[in-house]
N, C-alpha and C positions, 0 to 999 in steps of 0.2 A: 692602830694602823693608819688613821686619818693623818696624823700627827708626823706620821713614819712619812706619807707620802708627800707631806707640805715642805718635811724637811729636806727630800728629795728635789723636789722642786726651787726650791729656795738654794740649794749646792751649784744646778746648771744652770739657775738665771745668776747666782752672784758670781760662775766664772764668764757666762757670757760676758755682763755688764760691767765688770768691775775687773776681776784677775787680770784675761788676758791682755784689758787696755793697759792697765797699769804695768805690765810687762814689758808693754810697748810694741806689740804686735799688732799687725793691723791698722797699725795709722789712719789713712786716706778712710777707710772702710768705716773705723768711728766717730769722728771727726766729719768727714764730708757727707757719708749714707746712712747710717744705722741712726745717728739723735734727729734725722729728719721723722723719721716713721713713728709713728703710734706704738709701737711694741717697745723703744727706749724707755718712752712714759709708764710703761705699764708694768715694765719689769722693774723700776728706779721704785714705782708705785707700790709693789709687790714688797720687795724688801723692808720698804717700812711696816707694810702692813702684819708680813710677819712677826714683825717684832711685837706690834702689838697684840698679835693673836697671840703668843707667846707668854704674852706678860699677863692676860684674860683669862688664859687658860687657866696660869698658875695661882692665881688669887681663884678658883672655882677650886682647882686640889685642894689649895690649903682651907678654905673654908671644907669641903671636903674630911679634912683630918681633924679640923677641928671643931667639927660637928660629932665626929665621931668617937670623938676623946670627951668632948663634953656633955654633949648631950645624946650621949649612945642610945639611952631609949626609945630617944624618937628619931634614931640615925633610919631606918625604914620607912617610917611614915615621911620624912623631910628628901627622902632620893630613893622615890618611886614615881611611877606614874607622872602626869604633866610636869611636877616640880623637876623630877631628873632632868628632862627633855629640855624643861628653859632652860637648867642648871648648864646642862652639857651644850647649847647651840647658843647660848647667850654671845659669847668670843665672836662665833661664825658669824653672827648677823651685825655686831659694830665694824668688825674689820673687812666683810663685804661692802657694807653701808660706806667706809672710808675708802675703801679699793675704787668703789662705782663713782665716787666724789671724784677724787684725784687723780683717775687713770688716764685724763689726758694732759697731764702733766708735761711740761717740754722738757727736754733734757738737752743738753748742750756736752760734748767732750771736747776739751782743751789740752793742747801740748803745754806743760810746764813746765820749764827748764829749773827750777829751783829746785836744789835734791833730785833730782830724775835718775843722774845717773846709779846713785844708791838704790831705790827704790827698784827702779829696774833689775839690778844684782842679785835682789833680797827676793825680789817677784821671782827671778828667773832658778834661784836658789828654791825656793820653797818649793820649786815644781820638780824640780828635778827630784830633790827631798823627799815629796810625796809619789815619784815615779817609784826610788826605791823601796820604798815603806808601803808601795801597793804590791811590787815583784816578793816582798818579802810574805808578804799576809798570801798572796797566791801558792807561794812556794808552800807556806804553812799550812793552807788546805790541799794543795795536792801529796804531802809526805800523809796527813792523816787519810787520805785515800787510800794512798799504798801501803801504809802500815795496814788498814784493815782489808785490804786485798791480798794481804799476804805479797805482794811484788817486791822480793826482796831487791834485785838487782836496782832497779827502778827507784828504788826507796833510798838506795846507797847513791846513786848519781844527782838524784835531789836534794839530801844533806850535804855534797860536797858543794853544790851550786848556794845551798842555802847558805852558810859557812863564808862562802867567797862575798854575798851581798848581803850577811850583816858586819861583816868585818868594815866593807863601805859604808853601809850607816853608823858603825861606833864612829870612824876615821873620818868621814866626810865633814861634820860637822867641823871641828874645830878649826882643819883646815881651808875649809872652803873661809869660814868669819875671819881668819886672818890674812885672805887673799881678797875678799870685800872691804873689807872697814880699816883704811889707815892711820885712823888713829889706833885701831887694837894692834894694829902690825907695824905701829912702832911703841908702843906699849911693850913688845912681844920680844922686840929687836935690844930694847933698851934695857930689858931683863936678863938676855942673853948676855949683852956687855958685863952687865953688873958681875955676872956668875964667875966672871975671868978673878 
């Protein structure tokens, strides 16, 4: 659950810090106010630090497994008592220890005009992407609600709606990438000719 909530964590500070700029929203806002304040540092600071509580973690699992593969006998005696406790807060206390070092780290945002306007396309693409692909996963938990409430009427107007928005994520994909990237759209174009 610890783990559940850091990743939580970790999802709203990388769209504060990172998606939406790179979208190109908000200009003036990160650029002139947000890299002034302590909370850029701390969030720029944060994503590292995830990373390496991440990477802590997973070397504690796998010794973990492979404690428990090799030396099963004493897998109880070696993750009980004090040993679990370092075992498990080992991660937490380096990647605090780097958090509290680095957390006033400056951060700076810049307009880059090189690749931007791609980037921007692909950012603004991915959200939209992800708008449907959450209206879809909604739709998918409210038809299992209605299939077990019995609402049949309910349950029919929900699979026609769900039906219409994943037709848009089969279909969205291919034509949105050839209405972004001109080289694939004339890639696309030049296949088309060929076929004559």
């Amino acid at each position: 659950m610890f783990n559940g909530i850091l990743d939580l964590i970790f999802i709203v500070e990388e769209y504060i810090t990172f998606r939406i700029p790179q979208a190109g929203f908000f200009e003036h806002f990160y650029v002139n106010i947000f890299s002034k304040y302590l909370i850029s540092g701390m969030c720029y600071t944060y994503s590292v630090v995830q990373g390496v509580f991440l990477s802590l973690s997973g070397i504690t699992i796998t010794l973990n497994r492979y404690i428990a593969v090799k030396y099963f006998t004493k897998y109880d005696y070696l993750w009980s008592g004090w040993r679990l406790i370092l075992l498990s807060i080992w991660p937490l206390i380096i990647s605090v220890s780097i958090f509290t070092i680095f957390h006033k780290t400056e951060v700076e945002y810049a307009l880059t005009h090189l690749g931007v306007k791609l980037k921007v396309k692909l950012a603004k693409f991915a959200i939209v992407y992800c708008t449907f692909l959450t209206l879809l996963v909604c739709f998918e938990i409210c038809i299992t609600i209605t299939v077990n409430r019995k609402a049949i009427v309910v349950d029919e107007n929900l699979l026609t709606s769900y039906v219409f928005i994943e037709t848009l994520m089969v279909f969205f994909t291919p034509y949105t990438l050839l209405y972004l990237n001109y080289d694939l759209r004339q890639k696309f174009f030049r296949f088309l000719r060929n076929l004559k």
